[in-house]
C-alpha positions as CSV (number, residue, x, y, z in Angstrom):
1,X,-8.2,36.3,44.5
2,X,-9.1,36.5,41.1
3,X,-7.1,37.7,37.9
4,X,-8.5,39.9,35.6
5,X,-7.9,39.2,32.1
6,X,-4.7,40.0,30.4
7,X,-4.8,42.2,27.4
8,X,-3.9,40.8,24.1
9,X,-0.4,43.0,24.4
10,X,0.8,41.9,27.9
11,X,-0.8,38.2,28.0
12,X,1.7,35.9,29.3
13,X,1.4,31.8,30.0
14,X,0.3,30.5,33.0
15,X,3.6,30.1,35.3
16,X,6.0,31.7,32.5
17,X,8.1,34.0,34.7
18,X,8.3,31.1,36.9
19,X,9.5,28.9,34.5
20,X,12.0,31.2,32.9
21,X,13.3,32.4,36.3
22,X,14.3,28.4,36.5
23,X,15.6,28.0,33.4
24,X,18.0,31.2,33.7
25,X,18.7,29.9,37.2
26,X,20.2,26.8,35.6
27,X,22.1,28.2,33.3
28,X,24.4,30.7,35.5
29,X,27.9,30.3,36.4
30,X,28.3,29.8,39.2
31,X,25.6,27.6,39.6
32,X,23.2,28.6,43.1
33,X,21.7,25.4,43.6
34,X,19.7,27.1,46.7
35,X,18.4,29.6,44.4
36,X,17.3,26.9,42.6
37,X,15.4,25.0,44.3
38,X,13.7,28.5,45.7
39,X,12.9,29.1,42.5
40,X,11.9,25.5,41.7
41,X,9.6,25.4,44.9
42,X,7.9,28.7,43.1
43,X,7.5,27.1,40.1
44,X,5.8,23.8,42.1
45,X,3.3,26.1,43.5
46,X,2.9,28.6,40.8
47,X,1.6,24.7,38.7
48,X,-0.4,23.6,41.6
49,X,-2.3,26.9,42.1
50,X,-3.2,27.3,38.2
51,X,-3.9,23.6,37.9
52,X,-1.3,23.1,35.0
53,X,-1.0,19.7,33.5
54,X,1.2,20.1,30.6
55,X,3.7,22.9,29.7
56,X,4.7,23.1,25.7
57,X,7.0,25.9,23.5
58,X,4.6,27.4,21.4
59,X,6.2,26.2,18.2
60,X,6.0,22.7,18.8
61,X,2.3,22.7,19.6
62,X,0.8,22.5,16.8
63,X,3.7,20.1,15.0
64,X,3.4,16.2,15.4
65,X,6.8,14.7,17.3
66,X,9.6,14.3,15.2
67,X,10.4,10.8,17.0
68,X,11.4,7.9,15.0
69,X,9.9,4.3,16.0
């Protein structure tokens, strides 16, 4: 099944909700491991269905690493 392209106004990363919904998971109290890992499992497919390689926050694309060698 096929997307059809997001409008400019509702455009959203590949996988985003998935992501977040992870992120927020992670950050409850009381912590729901099993909700989780659902949500982690979701987030597996979600990257293997799109094909992602690489996720990055949209202010440190463009900006080298700040790392120190």
């Amino acid at each position: 099944m096929e997307q059809s392209p997001a409008s400019a106004s509702d455009a959203q990363p590949v996988c985003a909700q998935e992501a977040l919904d992870l992120l927020n998971c992670v950050t409850q109290s009381p912590y729901d491991q099993d909700k989780c890992i659902r949500l982690l499992n979701s987030l597996r497919d979600c990257v293997l269905t799109k094909k992602v390689k690489k996720f990055s926050i949209a202010d440190q694309e463009a900006k080298p690493s700040d790392k120190k060698t």
